[in-house]
mmJSON file of the N, C-alpha and C atoms, coordinates in Angstrom:
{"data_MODEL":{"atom_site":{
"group_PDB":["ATOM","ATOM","ATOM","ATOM","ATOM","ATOM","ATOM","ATOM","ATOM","ATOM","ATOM","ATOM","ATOM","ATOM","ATOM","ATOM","ATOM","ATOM","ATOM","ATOM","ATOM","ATOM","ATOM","ATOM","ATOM","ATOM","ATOM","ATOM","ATOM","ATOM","ATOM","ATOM","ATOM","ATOM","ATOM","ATOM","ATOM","ATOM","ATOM","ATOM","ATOM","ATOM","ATOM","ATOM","ATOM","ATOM","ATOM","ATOM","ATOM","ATOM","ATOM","ATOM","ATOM","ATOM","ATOM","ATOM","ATOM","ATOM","ATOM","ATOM","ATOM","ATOM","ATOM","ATOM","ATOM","ATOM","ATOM","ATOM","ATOM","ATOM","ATOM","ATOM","ATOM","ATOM","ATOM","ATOM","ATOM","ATOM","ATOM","ATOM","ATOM","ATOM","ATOM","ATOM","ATOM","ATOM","ATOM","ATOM","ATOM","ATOM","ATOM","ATOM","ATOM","ATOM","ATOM","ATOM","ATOM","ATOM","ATOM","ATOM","ATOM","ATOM","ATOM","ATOM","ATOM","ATOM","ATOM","ATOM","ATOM","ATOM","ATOM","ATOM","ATOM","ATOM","ATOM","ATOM","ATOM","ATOM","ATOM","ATOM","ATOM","ATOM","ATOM","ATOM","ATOM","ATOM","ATOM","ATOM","ATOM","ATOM","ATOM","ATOM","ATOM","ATOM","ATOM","ATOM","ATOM","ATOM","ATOM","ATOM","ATOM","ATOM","ATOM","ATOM","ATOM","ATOM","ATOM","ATOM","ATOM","ATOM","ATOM","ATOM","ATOM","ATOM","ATOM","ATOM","ATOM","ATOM","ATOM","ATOM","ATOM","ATOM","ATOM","ATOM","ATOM","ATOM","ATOM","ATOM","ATOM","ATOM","ATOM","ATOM","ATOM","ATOM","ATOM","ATOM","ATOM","ATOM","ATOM","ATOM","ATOM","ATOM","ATOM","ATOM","ATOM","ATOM","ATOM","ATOM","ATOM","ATOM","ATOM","ATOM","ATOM","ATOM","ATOM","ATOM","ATOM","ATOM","ATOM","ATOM","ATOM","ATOM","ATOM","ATOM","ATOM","ATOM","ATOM","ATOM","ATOM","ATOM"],
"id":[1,2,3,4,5,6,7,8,9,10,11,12,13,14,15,16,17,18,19,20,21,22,23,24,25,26,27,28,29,30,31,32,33,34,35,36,37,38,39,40,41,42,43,44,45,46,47,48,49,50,51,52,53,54,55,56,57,58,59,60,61,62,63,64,65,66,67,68,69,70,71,72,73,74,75,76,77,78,79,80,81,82,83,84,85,86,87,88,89,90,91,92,93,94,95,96,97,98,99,100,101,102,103,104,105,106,107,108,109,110,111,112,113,114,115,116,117,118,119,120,121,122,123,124,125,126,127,128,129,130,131,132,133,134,135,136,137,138,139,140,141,142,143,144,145,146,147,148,149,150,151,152,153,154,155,156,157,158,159,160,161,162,163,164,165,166,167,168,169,170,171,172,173,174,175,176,177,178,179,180,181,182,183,184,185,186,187,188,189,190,191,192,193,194,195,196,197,198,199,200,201,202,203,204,205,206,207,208,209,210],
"type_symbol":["N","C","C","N","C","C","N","C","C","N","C","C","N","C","C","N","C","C","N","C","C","N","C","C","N","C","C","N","C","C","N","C","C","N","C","C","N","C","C","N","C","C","N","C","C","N","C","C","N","C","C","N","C","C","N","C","C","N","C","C","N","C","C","N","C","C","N","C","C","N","C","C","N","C","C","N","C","C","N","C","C","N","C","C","N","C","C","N","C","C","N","C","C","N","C","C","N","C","C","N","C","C","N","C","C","N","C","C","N","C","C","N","C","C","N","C","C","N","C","C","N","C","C","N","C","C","N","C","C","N","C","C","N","C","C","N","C","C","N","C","C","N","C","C","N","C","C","N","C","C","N","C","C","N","C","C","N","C","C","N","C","C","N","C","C","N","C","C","N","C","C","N","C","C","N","C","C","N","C","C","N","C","C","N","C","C","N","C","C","N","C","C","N","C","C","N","C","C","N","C","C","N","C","C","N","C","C","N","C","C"],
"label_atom_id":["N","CA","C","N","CA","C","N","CA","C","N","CA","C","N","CA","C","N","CA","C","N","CA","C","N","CA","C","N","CA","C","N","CA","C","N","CA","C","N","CA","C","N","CA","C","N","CA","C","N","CA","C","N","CA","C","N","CA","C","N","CA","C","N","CA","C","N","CA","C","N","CA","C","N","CA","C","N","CA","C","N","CA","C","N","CA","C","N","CA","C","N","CA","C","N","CA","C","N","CA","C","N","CA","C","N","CA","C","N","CA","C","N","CA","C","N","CA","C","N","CA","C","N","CA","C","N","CA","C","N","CA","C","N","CA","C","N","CA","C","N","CA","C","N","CA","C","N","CA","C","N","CA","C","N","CA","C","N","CA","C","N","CA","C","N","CA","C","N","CA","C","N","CA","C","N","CA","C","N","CA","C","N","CA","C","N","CA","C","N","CA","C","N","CA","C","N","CA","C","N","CA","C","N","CA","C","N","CA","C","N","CA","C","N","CA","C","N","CA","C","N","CA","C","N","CA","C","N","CA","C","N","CA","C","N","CA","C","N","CA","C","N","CA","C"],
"label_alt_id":[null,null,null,null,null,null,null,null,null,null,null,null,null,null,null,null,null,null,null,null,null,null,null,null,null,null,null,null,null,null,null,null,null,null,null,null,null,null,null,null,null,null,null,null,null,null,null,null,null,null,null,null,null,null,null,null,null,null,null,null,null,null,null,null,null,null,null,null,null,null,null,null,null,null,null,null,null,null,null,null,null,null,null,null,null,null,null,null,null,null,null,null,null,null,null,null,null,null,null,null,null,null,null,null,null,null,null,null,null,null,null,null,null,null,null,null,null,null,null,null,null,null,null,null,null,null,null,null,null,null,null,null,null,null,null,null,null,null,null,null,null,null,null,null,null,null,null,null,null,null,null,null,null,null,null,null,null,null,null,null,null,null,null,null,null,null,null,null,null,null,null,null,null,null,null,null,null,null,null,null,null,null,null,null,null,null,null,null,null,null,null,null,null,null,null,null,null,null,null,null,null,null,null,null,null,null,null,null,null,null],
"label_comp_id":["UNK","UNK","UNK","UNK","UNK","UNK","UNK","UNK","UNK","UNK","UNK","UNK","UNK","UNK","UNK","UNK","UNK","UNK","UNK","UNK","UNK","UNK","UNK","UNK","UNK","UNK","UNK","UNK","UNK","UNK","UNK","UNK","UNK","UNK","UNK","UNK","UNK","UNK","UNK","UNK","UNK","UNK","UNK","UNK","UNK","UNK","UNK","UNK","UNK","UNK","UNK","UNK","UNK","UNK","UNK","UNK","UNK","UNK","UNK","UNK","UNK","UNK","UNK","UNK","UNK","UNK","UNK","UNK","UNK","UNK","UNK","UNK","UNK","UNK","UNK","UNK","UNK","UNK","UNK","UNK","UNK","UNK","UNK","UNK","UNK","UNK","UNK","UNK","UNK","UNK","UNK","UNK","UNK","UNK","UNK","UNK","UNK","UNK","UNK","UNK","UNK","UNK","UNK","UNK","UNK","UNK","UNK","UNK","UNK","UNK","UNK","UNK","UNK","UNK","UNK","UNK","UNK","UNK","UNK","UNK","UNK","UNK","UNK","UNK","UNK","UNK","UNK","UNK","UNK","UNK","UNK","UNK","UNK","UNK","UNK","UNK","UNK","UNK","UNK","UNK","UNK","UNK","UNK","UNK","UNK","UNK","UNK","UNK","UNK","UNK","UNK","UNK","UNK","UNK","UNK","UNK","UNK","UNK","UNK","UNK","UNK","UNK","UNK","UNK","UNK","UNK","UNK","UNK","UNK","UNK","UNK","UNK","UNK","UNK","UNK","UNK","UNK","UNK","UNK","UNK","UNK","UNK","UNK","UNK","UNK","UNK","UNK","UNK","UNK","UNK","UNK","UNK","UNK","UNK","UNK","UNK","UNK","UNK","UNK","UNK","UNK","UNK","UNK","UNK","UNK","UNK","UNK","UNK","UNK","UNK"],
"label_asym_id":["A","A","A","A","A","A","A","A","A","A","A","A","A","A","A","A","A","A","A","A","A","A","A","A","A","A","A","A","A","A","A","A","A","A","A","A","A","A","A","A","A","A","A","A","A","A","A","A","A","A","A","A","A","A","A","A","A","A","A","A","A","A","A","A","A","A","A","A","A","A","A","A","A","A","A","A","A","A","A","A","A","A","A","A","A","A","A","A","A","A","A","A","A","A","A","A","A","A","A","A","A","A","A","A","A","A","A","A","A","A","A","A","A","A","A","A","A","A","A","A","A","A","A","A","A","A","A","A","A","A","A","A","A","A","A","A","A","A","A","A","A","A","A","A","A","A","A","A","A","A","A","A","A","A","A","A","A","A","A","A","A","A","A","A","A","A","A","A","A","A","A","A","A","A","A","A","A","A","A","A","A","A","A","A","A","A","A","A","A","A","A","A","A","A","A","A","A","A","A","A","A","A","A","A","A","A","A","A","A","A"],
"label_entity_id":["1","1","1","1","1","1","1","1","1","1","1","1","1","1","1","1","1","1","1","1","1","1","1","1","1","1","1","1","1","1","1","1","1","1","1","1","1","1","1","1","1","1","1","1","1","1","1","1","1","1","1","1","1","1","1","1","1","1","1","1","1","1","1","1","1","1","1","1","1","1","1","1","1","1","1","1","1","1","1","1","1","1","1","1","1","1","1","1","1","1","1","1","1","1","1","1","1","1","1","1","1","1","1","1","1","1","1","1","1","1","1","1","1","1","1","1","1","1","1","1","1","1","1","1","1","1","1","1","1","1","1","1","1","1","1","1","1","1","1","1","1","1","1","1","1","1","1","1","1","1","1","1","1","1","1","1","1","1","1","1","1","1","1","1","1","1","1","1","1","1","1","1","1","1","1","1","1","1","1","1","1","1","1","1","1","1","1","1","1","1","1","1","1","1","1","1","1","1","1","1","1","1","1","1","1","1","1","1","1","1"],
"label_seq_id":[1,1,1,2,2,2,3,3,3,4,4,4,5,5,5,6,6,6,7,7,7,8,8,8,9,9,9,10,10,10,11,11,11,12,12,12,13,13,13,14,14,14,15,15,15,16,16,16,17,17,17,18,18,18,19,19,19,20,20,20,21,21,21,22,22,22,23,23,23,24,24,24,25,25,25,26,26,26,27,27,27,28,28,28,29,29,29,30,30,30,31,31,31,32,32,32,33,33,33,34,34,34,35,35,35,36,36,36,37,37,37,38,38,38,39,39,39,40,40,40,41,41,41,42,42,42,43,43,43,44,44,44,45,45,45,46,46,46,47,47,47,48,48,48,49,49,49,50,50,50,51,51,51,52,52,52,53,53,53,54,54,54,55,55,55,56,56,56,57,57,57,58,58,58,59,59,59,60,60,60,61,61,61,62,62,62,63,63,63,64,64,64,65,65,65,66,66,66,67,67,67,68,68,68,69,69,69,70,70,70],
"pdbx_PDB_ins_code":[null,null,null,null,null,null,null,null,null,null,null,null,null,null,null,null,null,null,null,null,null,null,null,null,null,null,null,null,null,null,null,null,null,null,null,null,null,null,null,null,null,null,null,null,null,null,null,null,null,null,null,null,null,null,null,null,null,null,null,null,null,null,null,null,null,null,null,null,null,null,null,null,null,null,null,null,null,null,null,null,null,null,null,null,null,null,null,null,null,null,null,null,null,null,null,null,null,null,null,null,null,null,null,null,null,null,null,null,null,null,null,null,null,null,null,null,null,null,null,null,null,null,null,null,null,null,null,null,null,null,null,null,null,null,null,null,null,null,null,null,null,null,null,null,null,null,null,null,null,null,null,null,null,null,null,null,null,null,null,null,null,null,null,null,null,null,null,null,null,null,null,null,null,null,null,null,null,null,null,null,null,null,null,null,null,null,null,null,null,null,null,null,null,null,null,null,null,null,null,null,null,null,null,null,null,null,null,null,null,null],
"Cartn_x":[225.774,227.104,227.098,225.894,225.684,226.036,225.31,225.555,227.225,227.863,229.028,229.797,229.932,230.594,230.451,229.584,229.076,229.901,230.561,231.441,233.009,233.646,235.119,235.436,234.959,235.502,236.032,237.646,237.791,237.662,236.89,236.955,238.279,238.512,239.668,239.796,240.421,240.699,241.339,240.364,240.78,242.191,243.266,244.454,244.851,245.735,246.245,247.516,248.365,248.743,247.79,246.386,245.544,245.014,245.133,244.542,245.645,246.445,247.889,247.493,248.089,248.189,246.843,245.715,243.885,244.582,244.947,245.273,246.018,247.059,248.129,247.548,246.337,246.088,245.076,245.518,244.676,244.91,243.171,242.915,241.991,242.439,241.423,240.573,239.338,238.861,238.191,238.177,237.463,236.255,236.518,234.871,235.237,236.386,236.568,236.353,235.813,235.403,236.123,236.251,237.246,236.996,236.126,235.758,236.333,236.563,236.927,238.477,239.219,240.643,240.934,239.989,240.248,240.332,239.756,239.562,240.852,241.488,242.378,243.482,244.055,244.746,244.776,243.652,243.789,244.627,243.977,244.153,245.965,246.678,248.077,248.926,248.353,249.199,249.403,247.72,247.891,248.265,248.845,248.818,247.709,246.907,245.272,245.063,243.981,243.104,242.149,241.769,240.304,239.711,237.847,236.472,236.013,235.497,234.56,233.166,232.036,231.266,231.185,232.762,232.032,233.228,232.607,232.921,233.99,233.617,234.803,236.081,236.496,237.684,238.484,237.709,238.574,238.962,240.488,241.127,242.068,241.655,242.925,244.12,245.228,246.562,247.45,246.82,247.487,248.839,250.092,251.066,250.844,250.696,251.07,249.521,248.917,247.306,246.308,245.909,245.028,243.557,242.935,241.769,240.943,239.055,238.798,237.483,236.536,235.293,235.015,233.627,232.88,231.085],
"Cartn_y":[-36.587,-36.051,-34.918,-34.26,-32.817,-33.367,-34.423,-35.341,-35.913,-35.825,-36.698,-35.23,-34.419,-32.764,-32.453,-32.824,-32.375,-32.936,-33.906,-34.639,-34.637,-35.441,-35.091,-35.931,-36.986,-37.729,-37.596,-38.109,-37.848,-38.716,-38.546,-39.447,-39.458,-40.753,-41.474,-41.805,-41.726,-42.417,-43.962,-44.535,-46.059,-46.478,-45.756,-46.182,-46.709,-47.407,-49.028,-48.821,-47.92,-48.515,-49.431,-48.791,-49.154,-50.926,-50.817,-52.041,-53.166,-52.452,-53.627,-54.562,-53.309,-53.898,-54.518,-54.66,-55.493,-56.955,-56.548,-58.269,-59.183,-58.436,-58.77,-59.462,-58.743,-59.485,-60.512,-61.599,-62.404,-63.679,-63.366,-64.253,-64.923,-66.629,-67.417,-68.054,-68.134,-68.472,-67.457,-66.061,-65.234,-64.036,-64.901,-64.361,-63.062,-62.47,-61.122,-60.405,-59.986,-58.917,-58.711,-58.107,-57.582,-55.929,-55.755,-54.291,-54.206,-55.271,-55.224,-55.023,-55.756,-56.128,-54.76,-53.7,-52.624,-51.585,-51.697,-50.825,-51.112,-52.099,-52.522,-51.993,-52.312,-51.818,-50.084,-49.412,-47.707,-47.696,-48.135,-47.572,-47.824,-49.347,-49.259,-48.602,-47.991,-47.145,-45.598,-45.383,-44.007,-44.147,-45.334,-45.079,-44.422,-45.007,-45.066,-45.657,-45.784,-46.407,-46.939,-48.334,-48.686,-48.904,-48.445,-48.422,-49.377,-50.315,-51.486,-51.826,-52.07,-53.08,-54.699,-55.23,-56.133,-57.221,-58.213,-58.681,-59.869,-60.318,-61.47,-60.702,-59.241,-58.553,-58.813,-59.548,-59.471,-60.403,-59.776,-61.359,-60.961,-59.846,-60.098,-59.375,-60.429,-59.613,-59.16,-57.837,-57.356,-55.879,-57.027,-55.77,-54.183,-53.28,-52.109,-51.424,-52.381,-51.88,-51.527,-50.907,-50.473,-50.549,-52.015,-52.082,-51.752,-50.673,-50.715,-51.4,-51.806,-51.938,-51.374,-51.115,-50.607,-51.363],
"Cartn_z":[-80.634,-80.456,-79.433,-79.468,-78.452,-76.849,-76.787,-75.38,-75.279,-75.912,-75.587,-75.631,-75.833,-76.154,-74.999,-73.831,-72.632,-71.809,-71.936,-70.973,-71.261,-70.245,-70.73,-71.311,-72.327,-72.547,-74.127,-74.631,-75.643,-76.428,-78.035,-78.884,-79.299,-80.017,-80.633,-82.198,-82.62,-84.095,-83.644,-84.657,-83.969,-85.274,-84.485,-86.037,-86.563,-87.65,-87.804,-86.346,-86.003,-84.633,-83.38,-83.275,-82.578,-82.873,-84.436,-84.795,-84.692,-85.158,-84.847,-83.702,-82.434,-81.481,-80.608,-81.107,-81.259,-81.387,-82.31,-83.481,-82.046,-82.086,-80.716,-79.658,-79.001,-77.916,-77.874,-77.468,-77.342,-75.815,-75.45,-74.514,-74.208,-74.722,-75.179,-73.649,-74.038,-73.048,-71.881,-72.327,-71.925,-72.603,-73.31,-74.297,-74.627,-75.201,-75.189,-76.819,-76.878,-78.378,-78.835,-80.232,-80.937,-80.279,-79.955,-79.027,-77.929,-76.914,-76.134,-75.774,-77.049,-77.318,-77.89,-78.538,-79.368,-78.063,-77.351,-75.613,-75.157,-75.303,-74.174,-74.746,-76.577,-77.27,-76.89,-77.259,-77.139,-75.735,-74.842,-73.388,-73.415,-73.92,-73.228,-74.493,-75.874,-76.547,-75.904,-75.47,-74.824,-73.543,-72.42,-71.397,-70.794,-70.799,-70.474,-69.534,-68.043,-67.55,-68.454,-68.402,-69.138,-68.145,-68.516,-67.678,-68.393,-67.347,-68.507,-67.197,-67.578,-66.857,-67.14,-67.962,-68.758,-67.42,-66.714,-65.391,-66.232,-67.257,-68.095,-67.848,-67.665,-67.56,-66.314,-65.323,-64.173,-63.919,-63.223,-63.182,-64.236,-65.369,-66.687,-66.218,-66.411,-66.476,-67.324,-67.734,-69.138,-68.62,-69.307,-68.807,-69.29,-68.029,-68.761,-68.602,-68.048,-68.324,-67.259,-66.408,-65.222,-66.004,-65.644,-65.824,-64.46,-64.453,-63.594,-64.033,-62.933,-62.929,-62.422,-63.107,-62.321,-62.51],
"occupancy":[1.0,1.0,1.0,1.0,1.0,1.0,1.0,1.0,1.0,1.0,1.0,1.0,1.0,1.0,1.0,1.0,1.0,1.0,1.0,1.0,1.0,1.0,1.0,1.0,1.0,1.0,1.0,1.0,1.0,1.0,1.0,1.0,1.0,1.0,1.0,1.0,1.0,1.0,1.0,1.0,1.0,1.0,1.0,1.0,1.0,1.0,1.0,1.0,1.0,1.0,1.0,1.0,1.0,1.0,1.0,1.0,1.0,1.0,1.0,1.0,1.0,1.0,1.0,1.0,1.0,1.0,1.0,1.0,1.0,1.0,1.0,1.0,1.0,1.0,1.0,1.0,1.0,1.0,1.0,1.0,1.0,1.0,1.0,1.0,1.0,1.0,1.0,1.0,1.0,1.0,1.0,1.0,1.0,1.0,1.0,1.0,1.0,1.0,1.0,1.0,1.0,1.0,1.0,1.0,1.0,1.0,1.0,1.0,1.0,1.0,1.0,1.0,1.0,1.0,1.0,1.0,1.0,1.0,1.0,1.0,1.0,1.0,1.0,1.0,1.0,1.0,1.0,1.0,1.0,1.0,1.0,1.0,1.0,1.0,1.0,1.0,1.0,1.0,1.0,1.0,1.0,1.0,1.0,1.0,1.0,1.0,1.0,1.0,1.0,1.0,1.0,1.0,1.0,1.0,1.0,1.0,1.0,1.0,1.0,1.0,1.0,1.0,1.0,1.0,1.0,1.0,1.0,1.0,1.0,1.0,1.0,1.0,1.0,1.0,1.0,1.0,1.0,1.0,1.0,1.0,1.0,1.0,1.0,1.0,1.0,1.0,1.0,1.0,1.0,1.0,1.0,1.0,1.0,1.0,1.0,1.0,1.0,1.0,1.0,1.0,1.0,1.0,1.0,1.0,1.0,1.0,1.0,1.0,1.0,1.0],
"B_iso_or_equiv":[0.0,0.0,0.0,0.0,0.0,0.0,0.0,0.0,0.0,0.0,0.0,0.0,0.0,0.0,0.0,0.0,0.0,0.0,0.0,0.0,0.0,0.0,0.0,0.0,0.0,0.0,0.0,0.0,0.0,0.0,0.0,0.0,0.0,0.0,0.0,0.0,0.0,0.0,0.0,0.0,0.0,0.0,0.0,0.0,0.0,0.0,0.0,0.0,0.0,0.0,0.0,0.0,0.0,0.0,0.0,0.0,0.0,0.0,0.0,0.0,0.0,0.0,0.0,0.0,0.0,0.0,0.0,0.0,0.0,0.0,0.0,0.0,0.0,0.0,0.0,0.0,0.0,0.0,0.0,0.0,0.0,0.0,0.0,0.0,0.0,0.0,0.0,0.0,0.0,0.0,0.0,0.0,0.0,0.0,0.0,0.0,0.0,0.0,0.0,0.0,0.0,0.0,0.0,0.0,0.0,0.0,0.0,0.0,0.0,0.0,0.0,0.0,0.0,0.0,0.0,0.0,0.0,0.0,0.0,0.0,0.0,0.0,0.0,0.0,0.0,0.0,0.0,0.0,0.0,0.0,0.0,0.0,0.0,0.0,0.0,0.0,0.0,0.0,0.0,0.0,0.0,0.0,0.0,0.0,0.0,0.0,0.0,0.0,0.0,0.0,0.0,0.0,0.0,0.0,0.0,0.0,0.0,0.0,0.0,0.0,0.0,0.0,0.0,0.0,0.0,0.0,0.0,0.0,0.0,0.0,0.0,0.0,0.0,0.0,0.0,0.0,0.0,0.0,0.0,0.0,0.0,0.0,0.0,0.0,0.0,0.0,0.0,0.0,0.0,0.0,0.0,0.0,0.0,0.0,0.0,0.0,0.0,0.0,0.0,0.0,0.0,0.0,0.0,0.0,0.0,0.0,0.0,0.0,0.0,0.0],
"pdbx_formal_charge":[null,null,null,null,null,null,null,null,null,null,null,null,null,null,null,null,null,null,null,null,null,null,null,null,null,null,null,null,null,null,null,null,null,null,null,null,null,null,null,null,null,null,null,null,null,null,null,null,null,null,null,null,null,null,null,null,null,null,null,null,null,null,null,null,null,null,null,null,null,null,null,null,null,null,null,null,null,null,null,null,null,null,null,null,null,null,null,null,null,null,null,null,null,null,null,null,null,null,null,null,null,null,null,null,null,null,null,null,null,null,null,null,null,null,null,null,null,null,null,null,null,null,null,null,null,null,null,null,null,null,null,null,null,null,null,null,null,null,null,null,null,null,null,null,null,null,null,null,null,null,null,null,null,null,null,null,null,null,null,null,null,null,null,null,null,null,null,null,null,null,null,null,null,null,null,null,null,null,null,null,null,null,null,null,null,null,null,null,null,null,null,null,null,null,null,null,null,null,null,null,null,null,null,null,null,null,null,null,null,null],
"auth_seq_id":[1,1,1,2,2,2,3,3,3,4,4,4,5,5,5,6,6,6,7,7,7,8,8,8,9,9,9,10,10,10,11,11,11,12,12,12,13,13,13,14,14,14,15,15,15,16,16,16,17,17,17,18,18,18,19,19,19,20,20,20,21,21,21,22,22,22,23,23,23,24,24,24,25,25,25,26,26,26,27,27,27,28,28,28,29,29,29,30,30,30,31,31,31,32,32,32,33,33,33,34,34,34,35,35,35,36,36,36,37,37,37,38,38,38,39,39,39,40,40,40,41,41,41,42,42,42,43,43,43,44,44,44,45,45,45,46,46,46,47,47,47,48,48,48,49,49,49,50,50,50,51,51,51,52,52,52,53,53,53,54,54,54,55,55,55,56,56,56,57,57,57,58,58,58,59,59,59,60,60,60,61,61,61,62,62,62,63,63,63,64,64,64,65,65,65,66,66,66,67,67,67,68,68,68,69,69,69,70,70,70],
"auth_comp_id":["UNK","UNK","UNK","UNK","UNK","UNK","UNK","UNK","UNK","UNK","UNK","UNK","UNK","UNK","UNK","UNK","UNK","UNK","UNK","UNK","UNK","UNK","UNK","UNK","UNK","UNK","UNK","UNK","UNK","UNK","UNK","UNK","UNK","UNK","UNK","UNK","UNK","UNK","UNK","UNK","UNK","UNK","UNK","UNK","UNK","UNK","UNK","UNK","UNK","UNK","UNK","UNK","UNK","UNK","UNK","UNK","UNK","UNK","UNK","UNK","UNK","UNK","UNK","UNK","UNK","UNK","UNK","UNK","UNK","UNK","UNK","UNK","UNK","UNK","UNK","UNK","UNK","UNK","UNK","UNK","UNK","UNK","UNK","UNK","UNK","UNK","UNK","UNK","UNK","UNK","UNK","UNK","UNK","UNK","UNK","UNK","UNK","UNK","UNK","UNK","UNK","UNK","UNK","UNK","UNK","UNK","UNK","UNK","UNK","UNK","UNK","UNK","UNK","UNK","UNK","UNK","UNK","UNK","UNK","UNK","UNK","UNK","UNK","UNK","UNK","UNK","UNK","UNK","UNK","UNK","UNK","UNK","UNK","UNK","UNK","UNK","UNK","UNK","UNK","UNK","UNK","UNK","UNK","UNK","UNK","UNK","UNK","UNK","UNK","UNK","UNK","UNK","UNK","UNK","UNK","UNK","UNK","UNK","UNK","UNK","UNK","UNK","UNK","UNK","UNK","UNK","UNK","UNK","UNK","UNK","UNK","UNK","UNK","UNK","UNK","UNK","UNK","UNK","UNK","UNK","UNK","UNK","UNK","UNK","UNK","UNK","UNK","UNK","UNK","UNK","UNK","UNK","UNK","UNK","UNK","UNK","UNK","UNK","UNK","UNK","UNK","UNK","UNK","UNK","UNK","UNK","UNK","UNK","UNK","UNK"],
"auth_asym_id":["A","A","A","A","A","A","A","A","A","A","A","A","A","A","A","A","A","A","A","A","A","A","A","A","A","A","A","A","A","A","A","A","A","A","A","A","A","A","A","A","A","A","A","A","A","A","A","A","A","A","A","A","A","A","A","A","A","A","A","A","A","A","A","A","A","A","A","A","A","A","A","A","A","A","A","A","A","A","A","A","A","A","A","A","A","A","A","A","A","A","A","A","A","A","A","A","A","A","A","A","A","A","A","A","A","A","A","A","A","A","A","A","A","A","A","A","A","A","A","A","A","A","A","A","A","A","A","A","A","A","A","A","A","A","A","A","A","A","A","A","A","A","A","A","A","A","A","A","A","A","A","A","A","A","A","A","A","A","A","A","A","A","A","A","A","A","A","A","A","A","A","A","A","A","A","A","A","A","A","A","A","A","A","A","A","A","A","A","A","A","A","A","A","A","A","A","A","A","A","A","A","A","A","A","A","A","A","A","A","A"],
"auth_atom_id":["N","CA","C","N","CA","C","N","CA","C","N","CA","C","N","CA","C","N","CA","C","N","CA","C","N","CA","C","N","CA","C","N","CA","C","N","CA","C","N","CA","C","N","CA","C","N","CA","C","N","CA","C","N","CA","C","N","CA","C","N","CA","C","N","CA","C","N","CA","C","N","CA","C","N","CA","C","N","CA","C","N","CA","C","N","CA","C","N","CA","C","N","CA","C","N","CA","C","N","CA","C","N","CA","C","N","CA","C","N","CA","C","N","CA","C","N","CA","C","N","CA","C","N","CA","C","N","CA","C","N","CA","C","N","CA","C","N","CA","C","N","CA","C","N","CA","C","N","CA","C","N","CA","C","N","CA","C","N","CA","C","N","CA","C","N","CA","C","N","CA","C","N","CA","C","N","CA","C","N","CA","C","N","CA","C","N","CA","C","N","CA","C","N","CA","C","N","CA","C","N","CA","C","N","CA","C","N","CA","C","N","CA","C","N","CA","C","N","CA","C","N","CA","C","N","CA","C","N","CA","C","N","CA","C","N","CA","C","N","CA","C","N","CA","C"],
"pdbx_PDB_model_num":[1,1,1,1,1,1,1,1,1,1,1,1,1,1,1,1,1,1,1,1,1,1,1,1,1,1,1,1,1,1,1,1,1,1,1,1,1,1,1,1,1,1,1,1,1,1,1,1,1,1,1,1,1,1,1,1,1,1,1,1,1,1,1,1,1,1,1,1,1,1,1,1,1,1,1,1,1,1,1,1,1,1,1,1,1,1,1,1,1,1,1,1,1,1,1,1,1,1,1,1,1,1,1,1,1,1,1,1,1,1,1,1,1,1,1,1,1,1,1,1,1,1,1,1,1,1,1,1,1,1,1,1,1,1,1,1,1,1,1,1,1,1,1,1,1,1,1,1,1,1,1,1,1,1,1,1,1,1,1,1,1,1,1,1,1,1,1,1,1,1,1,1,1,1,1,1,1,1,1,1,1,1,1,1,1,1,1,1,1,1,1,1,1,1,1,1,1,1,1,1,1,1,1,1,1,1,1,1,1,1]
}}}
């Protein structure tokens, strides 16, 4: 935890709003996680950018959502 306190990044409560909208998305045929769908959920409740390395993401067109790679 000392290592992640060091950076800017903020932890989250993963909420039942958060989980709701998990359930919601779905896109078959791209191998996508329930982790992945839970990333995508946080990012367009908070009006978020999502960071992913995971390359199955591109190409996705999710309204509302600024996916980057990297």
């Amino acid at each position: 935890m000392l290592a992640l306190q060091k950076t800017r990044l903020q932890v989250r409560e993963f909420s039942a709003a958060i989980a709701v909208k998990t359930v919601g998305l779905q896109f078959r045929g791209h191998g996508l996680s329930l982790g992945d769908r839970a990333c995508m959920a946080t990012g367009l409740l908070l009006q978020l950018s999502v960071v992913t390395a995971e390359r199955n993401w591109a190409g996705l067109d999710v309204p509302g959502l600024k996916i980057e790679l990297i």
